[in-house]
C-alpha positions in Angstrom: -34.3 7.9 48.2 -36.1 5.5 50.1 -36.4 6.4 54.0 -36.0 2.1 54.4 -32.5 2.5 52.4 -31.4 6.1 53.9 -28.2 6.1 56.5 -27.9 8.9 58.6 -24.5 9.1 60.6 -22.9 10.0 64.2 -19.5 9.6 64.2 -17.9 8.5 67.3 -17.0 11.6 69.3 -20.7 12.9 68.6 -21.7 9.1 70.1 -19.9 10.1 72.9 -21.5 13.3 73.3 -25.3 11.8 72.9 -24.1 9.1 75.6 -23.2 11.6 78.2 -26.1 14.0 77.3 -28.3 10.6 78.1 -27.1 10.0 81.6 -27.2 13.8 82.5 -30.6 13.7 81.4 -31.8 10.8 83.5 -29.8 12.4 86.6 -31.5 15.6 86.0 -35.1 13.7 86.5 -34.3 11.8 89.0 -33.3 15.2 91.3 -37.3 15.5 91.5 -37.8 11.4 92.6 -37.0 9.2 96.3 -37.0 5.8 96.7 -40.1 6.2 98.9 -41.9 7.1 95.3 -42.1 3.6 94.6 -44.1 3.0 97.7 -47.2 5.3 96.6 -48.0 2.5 94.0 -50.5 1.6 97.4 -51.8 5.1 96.9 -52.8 4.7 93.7 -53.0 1.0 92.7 -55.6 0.9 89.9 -54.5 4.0 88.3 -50.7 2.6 88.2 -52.2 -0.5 86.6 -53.9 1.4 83.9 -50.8 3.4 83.2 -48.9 0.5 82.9 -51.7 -1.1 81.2 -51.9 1.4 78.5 -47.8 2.2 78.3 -47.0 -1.3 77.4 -49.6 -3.3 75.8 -52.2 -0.8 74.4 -50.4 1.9 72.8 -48.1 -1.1 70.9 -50.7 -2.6 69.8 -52.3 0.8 68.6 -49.2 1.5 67.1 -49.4 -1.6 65.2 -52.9 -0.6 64.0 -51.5 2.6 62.5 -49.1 1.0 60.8 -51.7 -1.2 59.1 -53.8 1.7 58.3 -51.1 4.1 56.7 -48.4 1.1 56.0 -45.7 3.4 56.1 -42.1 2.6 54.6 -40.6 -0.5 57.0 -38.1 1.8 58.5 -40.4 4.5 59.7 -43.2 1.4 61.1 -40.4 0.2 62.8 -39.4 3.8 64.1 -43.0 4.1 65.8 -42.7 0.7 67.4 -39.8 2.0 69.0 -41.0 5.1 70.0 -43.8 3.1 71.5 -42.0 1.5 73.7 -39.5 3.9 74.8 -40.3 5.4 78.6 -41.7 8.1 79.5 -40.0 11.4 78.6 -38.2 13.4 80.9 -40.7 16.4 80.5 -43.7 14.5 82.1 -43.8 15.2 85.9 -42.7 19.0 84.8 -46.3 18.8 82.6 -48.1 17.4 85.1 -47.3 19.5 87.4 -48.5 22.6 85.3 -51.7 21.0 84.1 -52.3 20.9 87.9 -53.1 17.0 87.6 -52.1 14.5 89.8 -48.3 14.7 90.1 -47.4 11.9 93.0 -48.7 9.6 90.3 -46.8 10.9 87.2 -43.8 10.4 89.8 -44.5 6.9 90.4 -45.6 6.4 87.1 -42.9 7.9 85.5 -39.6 5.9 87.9 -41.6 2.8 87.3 -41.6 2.7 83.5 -38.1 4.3 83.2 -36.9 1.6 85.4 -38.5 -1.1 83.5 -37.2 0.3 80.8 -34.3 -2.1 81.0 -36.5 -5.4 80.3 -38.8 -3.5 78.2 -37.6 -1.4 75.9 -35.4 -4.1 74.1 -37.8 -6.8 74.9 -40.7 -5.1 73.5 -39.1 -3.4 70.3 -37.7 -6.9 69.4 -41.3 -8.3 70.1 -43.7 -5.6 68.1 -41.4 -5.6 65.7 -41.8 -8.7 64.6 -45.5 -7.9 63.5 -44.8 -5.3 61.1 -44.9 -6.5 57.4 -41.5 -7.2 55.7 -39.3 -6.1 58.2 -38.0 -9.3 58.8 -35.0 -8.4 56.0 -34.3 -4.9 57.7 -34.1 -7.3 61.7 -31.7 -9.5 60.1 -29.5 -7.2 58.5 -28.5 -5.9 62.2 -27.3 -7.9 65.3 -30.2 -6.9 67.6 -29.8 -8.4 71.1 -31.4 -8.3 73.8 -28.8 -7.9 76.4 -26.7 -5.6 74.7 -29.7 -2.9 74.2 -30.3 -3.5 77.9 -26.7 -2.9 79.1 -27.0 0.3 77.5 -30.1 1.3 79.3 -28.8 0.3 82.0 -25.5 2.8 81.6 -27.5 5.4 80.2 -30.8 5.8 82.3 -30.9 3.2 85.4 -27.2 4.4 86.6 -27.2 8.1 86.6 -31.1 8.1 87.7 -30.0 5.7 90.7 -27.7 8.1 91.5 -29.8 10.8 91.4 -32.3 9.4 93.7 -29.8 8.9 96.1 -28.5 12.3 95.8 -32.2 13.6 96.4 -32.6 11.2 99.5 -29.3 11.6 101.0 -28.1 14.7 100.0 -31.0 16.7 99.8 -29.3 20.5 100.1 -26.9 19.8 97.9 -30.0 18.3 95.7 -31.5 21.9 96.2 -28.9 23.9 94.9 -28.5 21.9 91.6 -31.4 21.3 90.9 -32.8 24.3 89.1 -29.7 24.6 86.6 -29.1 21.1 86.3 -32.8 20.1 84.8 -32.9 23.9 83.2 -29.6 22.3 81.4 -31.4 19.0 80.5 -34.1 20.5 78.7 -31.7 22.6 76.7 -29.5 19.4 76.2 -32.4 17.4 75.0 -33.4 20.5 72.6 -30.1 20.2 71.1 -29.8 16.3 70.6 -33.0 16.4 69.0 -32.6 19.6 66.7 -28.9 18.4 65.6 -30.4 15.2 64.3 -33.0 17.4 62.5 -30.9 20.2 60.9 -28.2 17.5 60.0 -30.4 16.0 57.6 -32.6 18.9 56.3 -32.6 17.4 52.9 -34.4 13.9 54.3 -36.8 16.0 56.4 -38.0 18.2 53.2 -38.1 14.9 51.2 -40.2 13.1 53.4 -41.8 15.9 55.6 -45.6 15.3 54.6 -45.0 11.4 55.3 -43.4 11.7 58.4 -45.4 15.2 60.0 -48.9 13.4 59.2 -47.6 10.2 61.3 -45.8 11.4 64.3 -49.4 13.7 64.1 -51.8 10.6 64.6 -49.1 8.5 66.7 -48.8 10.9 68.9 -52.8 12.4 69.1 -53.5 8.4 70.1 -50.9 7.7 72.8 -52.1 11.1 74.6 -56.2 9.3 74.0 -55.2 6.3 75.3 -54.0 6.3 79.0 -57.0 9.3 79.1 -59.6 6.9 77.2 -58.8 4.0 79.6 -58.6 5.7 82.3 -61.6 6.7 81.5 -63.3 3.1 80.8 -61.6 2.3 84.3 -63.5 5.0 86.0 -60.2 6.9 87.1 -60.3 10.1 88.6 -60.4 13.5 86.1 -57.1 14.4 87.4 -55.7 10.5 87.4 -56.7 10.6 83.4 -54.9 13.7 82.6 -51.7 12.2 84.4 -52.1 9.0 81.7 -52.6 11.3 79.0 -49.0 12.6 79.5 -47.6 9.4 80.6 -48.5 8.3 77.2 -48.4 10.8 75.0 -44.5 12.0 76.3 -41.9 9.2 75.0 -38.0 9.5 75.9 -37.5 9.8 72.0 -33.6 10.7 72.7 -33.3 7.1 73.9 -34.8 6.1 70.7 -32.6 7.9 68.8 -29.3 6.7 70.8 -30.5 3.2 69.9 -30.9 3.8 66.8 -27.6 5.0 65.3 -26.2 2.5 68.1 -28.1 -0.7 66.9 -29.8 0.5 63.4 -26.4 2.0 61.7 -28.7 5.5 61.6 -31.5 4.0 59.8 -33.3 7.0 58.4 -36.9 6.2 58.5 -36.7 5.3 62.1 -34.4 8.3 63.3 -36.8 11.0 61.4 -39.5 9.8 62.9 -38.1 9.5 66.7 -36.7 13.5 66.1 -39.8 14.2 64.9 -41.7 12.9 67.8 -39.5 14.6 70.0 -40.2 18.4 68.9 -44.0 17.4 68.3 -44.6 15.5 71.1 -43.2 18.5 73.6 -45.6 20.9 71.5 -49.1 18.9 71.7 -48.2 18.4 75.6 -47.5 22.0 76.3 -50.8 22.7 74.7 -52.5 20.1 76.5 -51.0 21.3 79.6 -52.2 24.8 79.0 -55.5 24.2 78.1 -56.4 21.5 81.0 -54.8 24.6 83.4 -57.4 27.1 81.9 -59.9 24.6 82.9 -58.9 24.9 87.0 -57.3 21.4 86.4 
């Protein structure tokens, strides 16, 4: 079967479930974030600017490039746009942190481009999009808008990690006590959502496993080069390029995948590749992470 004709289904109490375990991820990140987080953009202006830089007009572009290159099935080039510009995932600061790089940035980083997420998520999916070759029949055949992608990101992410942040600022032993099981529950929440939509369609992942694996591979191996390669050309600090490797190369693929069976009907092209991305993306930064703390960071 073809992955651009291929439906893969939630039905509506699962929905539910994936909506919830959205939001409680988003809270559980924002537990580590203040509002003060967004001042230290002054501590770091040109390495924010290159992160942002890379996040949301390099790496689309990139991704674009691939797509050229390998001119995948439409549904699995339009699955990498979207992983493109989802945020950062929730896994970031956590790597940071253990790569000893420079963690007040990935924070900053990090509740800037999950913020923005609102405007740019839809608004650059629905951009990118338009570049990749005959996909303008797949677009059509779904009522993508704008403001309706944003009001759920706005439910799903900006909410609970708004609340979160004032928890964290206000309420900051309560904050203390939660916090270890409530991210601890996150991550096995997020390991869940992602192997569900995996082991529910086993027979789509054997059919189109080479495709798929060799993909998410090079997608993924250039969003970790490019915030570390421009940082680079930028002159950034060692530790300032590691941080932009991660920022990059981790993408809030669970968001992709809620907007996909919300918007896309389950399109199977793009949900393999966003599960996908979400195992291999946790596996290539956890080795990255190991081997830049071997290396005294």
């Amino acid at each position: 079967m073809n992955p651009d004709t291929l439906q893969l289904h939630f039905n509506p109490d699962q929905m539910v479930v994936l909506n919830l375990a959205m939001a409680f991820l988003m809270f559980s990140v924002a537990l580590d974030v203040r509002f003060s987080d967004f001042k230290k953009v002054a501590d770091f202006p040109q390495s924010v600017a290159v992160g942002l830089l890379a996040q949301f007009l390099v790496f689309p572009l990139l991704t674009l490039g691939i797509i050229a290159v390998f001119q995948p099935p439409v549904s699995v080039a339009m699955g990498m746009v979207l992983v493109a510009m989802c945020p950062s995932g929730n896994m970031t600061n956590f790597l940071v942190h253990f790569a000893k790089a420079n963690v007040p940035l990935s924070v900053t980083l990090n509740a800037i481009i999950i913020l923005s997420a609102t405007f740019v998520t839809p608004a650059g999916f629905l951009f990118w999009s338009k570049f990749i070759p005959e996909s303008e029949a797949i677009r059509q055949s779904f009522e993508l808008e704008f403001l309706d992608m944003a009001i759920i990101i706005v439910e799903l992410i900006v909410i609970p990690l708004l609340l979160g942040i004032w928890l964290h600022q206000n309420r900051p032993v309560f904050v203390a006590r939660i916090r270890p099981w409530a991210q601890r529950l996150s991550l096995l929440i997020f390991f869940s959502i992602l192997v569900l939509a995996l082991l529910g369609n086993r027979q789509n992942i054997v059919d189109y496993l080479g495709m798929i694996f060799l993909l998410v591979a090079v997608h993924n191996a250039v969003a970790l080069g490019n915030g570390f390669v421009l940082g680079t050309i930028f002159k950034l600090p060692k530790l300032d390029r590691r941080t932009l490797a991660f920022e990059g190369g981790i993408h809030n693929t669970a968001l992709g995948l809620l907007l996909i069976f919300k918007f896309f009907g389950g399109l199977g092209g793009m949900a393999l590749i966003a599960a996908w991305w979400g195992i291999w993306d946790l596996v290539t930064g956890m080795s990255l992470a190991w081997w830049w703390r071997r290396d005294g960071g």
